[in-house]
Backbone as JSON, one array per atom type, in Angstrom:
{
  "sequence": "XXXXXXXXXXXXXXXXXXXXXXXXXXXXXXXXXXXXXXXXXXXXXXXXXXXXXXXXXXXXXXXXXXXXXXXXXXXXXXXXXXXXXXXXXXXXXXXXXXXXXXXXXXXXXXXXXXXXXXXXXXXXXXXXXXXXXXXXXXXXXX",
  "N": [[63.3, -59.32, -27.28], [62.61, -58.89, -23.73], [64.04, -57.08, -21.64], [63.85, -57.66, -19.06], [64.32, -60.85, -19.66], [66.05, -61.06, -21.23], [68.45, -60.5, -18.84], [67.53, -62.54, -17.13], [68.88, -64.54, -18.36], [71.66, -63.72, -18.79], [71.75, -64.13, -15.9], [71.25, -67.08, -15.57], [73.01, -68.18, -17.33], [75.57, -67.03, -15.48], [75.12, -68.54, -13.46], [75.06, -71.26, -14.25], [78.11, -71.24, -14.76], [78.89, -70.7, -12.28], [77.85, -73.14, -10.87], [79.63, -75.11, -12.78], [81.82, -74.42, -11.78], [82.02, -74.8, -8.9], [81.16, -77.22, -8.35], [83.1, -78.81, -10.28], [84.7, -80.73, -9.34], [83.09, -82.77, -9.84], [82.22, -85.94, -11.8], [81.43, -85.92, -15.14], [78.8, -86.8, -15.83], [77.34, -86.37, -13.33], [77.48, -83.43, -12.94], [76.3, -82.49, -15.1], [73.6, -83.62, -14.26], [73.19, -81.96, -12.4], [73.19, -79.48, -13.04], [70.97, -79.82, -15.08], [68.62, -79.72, -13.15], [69.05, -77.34, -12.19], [68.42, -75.86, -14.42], [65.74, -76.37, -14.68], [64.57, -75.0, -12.89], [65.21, -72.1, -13.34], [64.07, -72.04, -16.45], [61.3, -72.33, -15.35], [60.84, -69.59, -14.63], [61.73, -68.1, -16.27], [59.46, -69.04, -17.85], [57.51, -67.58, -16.4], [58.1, -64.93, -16.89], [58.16, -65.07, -19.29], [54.93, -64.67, -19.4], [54.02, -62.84, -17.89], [55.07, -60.94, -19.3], [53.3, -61.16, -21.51], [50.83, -60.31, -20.05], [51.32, -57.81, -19.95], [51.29, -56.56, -22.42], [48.18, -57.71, -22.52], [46.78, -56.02, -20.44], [47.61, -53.48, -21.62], [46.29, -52.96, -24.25], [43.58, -53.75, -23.21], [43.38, -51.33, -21.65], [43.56, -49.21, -23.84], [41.52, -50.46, -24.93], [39.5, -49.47, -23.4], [39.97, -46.62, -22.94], [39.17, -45.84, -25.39], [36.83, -46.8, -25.71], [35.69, -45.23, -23.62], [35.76, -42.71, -24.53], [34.4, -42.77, -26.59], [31.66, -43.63, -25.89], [31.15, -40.78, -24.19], [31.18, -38.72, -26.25], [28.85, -40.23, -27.89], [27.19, -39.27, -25.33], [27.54, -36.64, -25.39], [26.18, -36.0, -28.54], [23.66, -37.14, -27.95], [22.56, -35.5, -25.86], [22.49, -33.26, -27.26], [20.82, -34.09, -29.13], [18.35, -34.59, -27.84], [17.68, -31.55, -27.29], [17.49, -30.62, -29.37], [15.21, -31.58, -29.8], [13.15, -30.41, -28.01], [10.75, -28.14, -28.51], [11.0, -25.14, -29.97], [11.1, -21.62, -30.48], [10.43, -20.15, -33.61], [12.38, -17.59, -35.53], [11.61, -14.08, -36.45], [12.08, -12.46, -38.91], [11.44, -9.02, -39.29], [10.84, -7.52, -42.54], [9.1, -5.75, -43.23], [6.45, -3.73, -44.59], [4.61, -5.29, -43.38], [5.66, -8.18, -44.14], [7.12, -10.95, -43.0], [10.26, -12.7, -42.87], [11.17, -16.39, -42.23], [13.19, -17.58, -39.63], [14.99, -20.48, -38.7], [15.81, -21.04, -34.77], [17.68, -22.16, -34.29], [20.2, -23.14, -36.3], [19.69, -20.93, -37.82], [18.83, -20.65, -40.41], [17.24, -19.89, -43.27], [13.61, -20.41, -43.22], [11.0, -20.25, -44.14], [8.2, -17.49, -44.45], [5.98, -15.02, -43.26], [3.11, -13.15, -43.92], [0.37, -10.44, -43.93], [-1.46, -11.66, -45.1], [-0.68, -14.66, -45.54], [0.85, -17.53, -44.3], [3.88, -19.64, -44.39], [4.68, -21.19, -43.31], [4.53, -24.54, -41.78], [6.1, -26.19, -41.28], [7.55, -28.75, -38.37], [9.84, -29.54, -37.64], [12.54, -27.72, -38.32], [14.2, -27.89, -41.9], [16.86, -28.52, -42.3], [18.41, -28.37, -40.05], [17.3, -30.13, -37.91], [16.2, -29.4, -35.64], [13.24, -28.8, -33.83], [10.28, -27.17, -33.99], [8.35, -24.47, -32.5], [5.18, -23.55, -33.02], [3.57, -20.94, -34.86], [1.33, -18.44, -34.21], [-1.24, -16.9, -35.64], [-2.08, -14.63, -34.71], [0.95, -13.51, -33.69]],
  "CA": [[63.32, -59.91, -25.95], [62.28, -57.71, -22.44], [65.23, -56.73, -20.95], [63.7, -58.71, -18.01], [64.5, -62.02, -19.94], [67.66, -60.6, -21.14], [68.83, -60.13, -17.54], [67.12, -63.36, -16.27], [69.23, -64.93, -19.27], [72.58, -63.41, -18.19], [71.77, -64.65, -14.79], [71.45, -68.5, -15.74], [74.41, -68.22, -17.76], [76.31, -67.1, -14.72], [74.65, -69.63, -12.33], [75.54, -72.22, -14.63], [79.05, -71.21, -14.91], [79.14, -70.96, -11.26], [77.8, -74.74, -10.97], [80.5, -75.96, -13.04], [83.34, -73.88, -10.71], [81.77, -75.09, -7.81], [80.86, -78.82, -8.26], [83.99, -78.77, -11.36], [85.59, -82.16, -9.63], [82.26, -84.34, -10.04], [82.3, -86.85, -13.38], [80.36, -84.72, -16.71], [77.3, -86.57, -15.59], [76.64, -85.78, -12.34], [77.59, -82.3, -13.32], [75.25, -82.27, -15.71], [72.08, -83.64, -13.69], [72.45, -80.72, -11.22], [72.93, -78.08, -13.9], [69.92, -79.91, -16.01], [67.83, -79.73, -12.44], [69.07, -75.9, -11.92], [68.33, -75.1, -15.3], [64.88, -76.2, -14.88], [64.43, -73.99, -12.16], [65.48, -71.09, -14.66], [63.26, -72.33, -17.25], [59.99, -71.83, -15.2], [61.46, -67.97, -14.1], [61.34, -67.84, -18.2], [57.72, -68.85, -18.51], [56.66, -67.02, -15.5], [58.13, -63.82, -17.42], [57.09, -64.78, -20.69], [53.64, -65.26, -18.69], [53.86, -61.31, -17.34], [55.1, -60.13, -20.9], [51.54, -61.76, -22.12], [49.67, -60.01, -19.3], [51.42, -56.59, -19.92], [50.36, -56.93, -23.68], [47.03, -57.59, -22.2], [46.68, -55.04, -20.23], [47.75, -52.36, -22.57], [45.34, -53.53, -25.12], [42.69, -53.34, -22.29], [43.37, -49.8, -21.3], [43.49, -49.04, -24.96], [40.2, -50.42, -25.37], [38.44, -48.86, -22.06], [39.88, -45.22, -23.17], [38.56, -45.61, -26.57], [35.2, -46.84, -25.17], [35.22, -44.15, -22.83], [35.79, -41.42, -25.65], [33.06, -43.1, -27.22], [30.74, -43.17, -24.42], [31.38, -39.59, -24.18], [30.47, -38.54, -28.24], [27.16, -40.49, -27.81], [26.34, -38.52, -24.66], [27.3, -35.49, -26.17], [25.16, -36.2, -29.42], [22.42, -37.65, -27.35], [22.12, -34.32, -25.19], [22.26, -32.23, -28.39], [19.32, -34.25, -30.01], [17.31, -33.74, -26.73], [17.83, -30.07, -27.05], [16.77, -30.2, -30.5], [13.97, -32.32, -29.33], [12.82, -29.42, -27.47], [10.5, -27.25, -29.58], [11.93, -23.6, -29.94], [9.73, -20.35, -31.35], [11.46, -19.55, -34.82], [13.04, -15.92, -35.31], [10.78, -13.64, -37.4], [12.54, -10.8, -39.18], [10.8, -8.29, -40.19], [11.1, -7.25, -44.2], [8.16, -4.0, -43.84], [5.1, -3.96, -45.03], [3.84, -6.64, -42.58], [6.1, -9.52, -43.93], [8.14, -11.62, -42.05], [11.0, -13.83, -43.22], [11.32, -16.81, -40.41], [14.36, -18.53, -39.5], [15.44, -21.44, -37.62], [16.3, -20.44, -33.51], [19.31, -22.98, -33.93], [20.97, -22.64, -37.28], [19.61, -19.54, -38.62], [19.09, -21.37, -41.95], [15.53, -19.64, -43.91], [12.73, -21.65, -42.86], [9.77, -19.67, -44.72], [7.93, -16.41, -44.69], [4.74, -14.75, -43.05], [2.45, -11.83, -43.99], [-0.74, -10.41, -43.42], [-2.28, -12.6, -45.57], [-0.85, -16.0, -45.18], [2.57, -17.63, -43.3], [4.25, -20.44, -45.21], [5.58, -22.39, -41.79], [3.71, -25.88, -41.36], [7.28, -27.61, -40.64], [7.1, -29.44, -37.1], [11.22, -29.5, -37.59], [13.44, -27.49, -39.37], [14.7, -29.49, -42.6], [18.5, -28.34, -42.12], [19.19, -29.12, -38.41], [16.38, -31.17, -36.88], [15.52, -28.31, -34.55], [11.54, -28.88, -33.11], [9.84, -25.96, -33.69], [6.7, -23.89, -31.99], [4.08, -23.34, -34.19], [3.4, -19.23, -35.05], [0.04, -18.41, -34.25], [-1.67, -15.76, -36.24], [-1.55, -12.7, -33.98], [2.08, -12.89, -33.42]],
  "C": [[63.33, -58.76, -24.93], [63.99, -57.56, -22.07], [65.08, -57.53, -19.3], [64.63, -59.93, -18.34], [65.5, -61.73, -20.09], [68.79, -60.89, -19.68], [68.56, -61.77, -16.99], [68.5, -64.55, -17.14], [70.8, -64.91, -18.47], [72.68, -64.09, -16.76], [72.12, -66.28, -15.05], [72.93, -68.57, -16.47], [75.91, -68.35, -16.52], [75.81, -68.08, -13.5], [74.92, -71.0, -12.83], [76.64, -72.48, -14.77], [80.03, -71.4, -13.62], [79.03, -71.98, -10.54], [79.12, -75.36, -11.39], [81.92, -75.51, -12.12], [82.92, -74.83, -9.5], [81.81, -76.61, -7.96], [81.86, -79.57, -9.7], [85.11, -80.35, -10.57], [84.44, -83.3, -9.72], [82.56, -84.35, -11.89], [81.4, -85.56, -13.41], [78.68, -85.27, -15.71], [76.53, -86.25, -14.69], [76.69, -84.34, -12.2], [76.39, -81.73, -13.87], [73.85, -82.63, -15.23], [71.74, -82.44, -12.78], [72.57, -79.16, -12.33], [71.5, -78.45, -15.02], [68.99, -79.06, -14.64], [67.8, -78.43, -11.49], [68.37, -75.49, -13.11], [66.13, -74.94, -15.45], [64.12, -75.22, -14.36], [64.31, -72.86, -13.02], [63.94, -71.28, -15.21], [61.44, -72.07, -16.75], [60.0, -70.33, -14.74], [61.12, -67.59, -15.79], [59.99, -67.92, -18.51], [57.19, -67.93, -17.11], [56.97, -65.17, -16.57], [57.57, -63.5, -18.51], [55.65, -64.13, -20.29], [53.37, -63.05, -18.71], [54.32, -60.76, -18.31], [53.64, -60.2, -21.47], [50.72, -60.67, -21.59], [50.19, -58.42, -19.33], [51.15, -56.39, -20.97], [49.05, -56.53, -23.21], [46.65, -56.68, -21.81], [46.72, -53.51, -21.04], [46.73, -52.41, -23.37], [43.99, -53.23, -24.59], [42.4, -51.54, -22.16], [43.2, -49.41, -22.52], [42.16, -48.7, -25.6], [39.17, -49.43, -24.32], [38.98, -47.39, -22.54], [39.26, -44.67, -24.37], [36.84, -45.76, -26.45], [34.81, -45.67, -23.99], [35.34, -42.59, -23.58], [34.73, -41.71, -26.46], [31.69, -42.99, -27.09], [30.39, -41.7, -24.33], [30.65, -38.37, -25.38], [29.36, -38.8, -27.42], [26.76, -40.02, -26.66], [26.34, -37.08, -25.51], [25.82, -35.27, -27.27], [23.73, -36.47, -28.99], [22.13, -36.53, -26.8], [21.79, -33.49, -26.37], [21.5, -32.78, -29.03], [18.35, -34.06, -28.62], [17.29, -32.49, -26.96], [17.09, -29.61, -28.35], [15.49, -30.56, -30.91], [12.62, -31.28, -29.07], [12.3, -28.19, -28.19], [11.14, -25.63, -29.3], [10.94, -22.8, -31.16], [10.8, -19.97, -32.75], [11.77, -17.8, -34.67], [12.45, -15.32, -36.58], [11.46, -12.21, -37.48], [12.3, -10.45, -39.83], [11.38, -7.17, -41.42], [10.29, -5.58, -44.17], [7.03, -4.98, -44.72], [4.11, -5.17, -44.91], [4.32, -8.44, -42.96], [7.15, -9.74, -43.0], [8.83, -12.5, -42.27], [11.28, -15.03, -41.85], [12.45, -17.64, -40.72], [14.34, -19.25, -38.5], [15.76, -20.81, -36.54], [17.93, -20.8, -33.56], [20.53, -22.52, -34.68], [20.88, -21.45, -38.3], [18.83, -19.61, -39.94], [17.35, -20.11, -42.44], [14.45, -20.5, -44.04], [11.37, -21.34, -43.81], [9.38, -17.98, -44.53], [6.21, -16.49, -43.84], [4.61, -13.42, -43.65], [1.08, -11.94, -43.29], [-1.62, -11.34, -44.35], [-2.24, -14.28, -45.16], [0.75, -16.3, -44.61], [2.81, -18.92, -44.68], [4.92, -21.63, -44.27], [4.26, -23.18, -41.48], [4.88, -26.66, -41.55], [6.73, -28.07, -38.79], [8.94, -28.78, -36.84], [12.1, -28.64, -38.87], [14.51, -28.33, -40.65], [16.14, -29.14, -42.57], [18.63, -28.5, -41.3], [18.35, -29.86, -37.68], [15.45, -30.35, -35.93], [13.88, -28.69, -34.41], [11.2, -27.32, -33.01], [8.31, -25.47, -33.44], [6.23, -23.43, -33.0], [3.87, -21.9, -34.15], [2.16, -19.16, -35.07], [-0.44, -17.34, -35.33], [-1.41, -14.47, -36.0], [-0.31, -12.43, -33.43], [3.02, -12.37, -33.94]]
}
């Protein structure tokens, strides 16, 4: 129980106790119609709190969800910018071995993508197969 209701609880208790001091020479039953027709009073102070216990629940739950959807939101831009980027063709990195070969690597992840020489290259990817990366095509004379 809230410590609201608690409190609202304590209150009726003493408002009912203070009924019977106060109005303590009427008969039981007329006693009792004005402490039924206080108590009802009470009784909707009880659902109005229940009511705002519900809606602070709710709320929490809400915020809960909107920070988790906004951390979410967030990721899939991230991810979404970093596949654009990898979208974006990029010249591979050609390091040279001697004697006119050329090992080529990915720009992104480095990874070993193939090999050129003077005879023939071995790069006809579009994308690197370890990170996605888009890559520029190596012409001959470079």
């Amino acid at each position: 129980m809230s410590k609201e209701l608690e409190a609202l609880n304590i209150l009726r208790d003493n408002h009912i106790q203070f009924t019977r001091e106060k109005y303590g020479k009427l008969d039981e039953q007329k006693l009792q119609n004005i402490i039924n027709r206080k108590s009802a009073r009470w009784d909707i102070l009880e659902e109005a709190l229940n009511e705002l216990e519900d809606a602070k629940h709710n709320y929490k739950a809400l915020e809960e969800f909107y920070n988790n959807a906004v951390a979410y939101s967030t990721k899939i831009q991230k991810e979404l910018n970093e596949l654009k980027k990898r979208n974006e063709p990029m010249k591979p990195l050609l390091k040279d071995m001697g004697f006119e070969h050329y090992d080529i690597y990915c720009p992104s992840c480095k990874e070993y993508i193939g090999f050129r020489n003077s005879v023939r290259h071995s790069l006809t990817l579009k994308y690197c197969p370890d990170c996605g990366q888009a890559l520029e095509r190596i012409d001959e004379g470079e």
